[in-house]
C-alpha positions as CSV (number, residue, x, y, z in Angstrom):
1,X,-6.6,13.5,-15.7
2,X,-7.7,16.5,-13.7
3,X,-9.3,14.1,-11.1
4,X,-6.1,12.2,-9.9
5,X,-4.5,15.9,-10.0
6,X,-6.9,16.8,-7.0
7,X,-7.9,13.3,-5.5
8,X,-4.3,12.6,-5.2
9,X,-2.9,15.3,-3.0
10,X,-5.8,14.7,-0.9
11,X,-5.6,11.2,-0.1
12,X,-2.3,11.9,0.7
13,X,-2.8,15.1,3.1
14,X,-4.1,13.2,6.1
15,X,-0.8,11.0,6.0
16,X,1.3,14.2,5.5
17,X,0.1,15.9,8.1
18,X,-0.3,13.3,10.4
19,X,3.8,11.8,9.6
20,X,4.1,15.6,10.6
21,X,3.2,15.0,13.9
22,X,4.3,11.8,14.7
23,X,8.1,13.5,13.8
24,X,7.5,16.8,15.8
25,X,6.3,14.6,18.7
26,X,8.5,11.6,18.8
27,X,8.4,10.9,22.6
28,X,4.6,11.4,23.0
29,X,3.6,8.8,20.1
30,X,6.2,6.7,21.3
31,X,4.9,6.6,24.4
32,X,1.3,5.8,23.9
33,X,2.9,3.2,20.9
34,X,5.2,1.2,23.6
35,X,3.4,-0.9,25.0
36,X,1.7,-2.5,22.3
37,X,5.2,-2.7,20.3
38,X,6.6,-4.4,23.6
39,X,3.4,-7.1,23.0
40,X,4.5,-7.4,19.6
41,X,7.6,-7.9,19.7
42,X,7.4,-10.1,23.1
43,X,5.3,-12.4,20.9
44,X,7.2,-12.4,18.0
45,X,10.4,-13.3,20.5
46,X,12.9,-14.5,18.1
47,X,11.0,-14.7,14.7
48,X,12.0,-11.0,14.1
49,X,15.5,-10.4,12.5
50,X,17.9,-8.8,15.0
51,X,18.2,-5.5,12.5
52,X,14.5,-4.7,13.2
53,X,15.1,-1.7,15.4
54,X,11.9,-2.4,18.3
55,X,12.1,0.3,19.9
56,X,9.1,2.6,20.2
57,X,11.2,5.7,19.3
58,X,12.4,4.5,15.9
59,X,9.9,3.2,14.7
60,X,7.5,6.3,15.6
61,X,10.5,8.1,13.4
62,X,10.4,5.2,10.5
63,X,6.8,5.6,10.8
64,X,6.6,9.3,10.2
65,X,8.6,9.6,8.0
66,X,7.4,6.9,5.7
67,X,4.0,8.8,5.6
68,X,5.5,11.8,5.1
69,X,7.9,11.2,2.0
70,X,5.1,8.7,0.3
71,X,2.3,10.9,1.6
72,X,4.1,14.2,-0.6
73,X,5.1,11.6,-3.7
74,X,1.4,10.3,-3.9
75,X,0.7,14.0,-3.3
76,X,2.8,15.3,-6.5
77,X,1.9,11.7,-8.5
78,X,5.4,10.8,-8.3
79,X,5.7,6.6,-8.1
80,X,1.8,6.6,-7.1
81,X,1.3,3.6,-7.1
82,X,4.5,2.4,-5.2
83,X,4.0,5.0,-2.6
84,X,-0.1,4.4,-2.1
85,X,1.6,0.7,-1.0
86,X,3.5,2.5,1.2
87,X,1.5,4.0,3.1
88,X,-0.8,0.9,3.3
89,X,1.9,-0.6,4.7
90,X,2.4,2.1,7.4
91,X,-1.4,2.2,8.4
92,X,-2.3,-0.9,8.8
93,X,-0.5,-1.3,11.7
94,X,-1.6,1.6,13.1
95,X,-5.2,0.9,12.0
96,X,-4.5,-2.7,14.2
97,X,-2.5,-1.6,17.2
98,X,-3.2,2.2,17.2
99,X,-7.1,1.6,16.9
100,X,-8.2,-1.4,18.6
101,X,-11.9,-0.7,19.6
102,X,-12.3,-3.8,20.9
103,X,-9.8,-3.3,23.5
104,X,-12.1,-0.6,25.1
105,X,-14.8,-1.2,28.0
106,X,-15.8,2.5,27.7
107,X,-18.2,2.7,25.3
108,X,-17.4,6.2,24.2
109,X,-14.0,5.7,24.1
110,X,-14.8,2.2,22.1
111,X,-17.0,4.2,19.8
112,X,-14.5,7.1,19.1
113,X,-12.0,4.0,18.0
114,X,-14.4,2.4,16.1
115,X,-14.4,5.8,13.9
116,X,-11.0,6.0,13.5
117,X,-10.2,2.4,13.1
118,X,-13.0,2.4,10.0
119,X,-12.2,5.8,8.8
120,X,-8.6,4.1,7.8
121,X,-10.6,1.0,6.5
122,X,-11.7,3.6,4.0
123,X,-8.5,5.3,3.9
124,X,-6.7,2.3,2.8
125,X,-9.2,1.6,0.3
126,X,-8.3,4.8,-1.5
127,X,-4.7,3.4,-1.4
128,X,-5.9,0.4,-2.7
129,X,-7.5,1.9,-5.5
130,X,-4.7,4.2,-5.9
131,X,-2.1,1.3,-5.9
132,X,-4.0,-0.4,-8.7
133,X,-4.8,2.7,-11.0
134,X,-2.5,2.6,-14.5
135,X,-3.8,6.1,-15.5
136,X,-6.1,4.7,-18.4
137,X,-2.7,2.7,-19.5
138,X,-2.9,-1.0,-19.8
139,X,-1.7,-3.1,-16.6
140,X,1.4,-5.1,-16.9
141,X,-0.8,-8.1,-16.6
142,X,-3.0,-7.0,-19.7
143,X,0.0,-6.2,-21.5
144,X,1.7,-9.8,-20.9
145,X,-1.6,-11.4,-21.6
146,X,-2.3,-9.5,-24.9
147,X,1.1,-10.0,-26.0
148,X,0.7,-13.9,-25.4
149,X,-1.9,-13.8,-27.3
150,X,-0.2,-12.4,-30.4
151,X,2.3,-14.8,-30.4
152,X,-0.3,-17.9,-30.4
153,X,-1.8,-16.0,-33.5
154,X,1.1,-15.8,-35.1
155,X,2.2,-19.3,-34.5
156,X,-0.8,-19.9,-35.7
157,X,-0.7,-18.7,-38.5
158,X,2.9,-20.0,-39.7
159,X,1.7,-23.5,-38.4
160,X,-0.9,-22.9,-41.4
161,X,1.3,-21.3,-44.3
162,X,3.8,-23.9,-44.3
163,X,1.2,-26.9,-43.7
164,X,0.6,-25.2,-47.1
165,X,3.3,-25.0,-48.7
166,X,4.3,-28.4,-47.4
167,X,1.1,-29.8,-49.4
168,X,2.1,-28.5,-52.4
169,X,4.9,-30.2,-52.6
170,X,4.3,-33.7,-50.9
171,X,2.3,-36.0,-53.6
């Protein structure tokens, strides 16, 4: 449909362009990311797995480049629904740590979060709906369901036809 051709590729420009910047400028989101990650993972102790890089710098890279490769396939309506779950799972943590309004005793600077924090409220939204379209195809869920169905008809229906034929022949 001609809307997810243009609705698609912008939804996905903002993450694009933004994974864009978080590679070409590595050290700069990393630094402004730090010291929340340090709270994070100073809180977490040792719930997290010891693979989890923590560091600011890779996961500024992770980050980036997650929106950038789901960003372009969500863009091109490759895996759309897989990659809109991607990026969800890359902005809400940035929505969280990256927005925090209430953090703020400014009130401009606490204003100028609250936009950005709800502006990816109704970013993630669009994923959501994204995530959940089946381009006019029936869901999984639907299809399981309907198929269920069938079979209790068709049960059914045997149960029925040899009920018959088993009172034809019993006296």
């Amino acid at each position: 449909m001609l809307i997810r051709r243009v609705a698609r590729p912008l939804l996905a420009s903002i993450f694009i362009v933004g994974g864009i910047n978080c590679l070409r400028d590595v050290q700069g989101h990393a630094k402004a990311a730090a010291p929340k990650i340090d709270k994070v993972t100073d809180q977490a102790g040792d719930a997290l797995p010891d693979e989890l890089p923590t560091d600011a710098e890779t996961l500024v890279r992770v980050d980036g480049a997650v929106k950038v490769g789901a960003g372009v396939l969500l863009a091109l309506g490759k895996m759309p629904r897989l990659s809109a779950l991607a990026l969800i799972t890359s902005l809400v943590p940035t929505t969280v740590v990256g927005h925090a309004f209430w953090e703020y005793e400014d009130s401009a600077q606490r204003d100028q979060q609250k936009i950005h924090f709800y502006k990816n409220l109704g970013l993630i939204g669009g994923l959501l709906l994204a995530a959940v379209d089946t381009e006019g195809k029936p869901s999984l869920a639907y299809q399981a369901r309907r198929g269920g169905r069938k079979v209790a008809e068709q049960t059914h229906d045997t149960v029925d036809q040899v009920k018959d034929v088993a009172s034809k022949y019993t006296p």
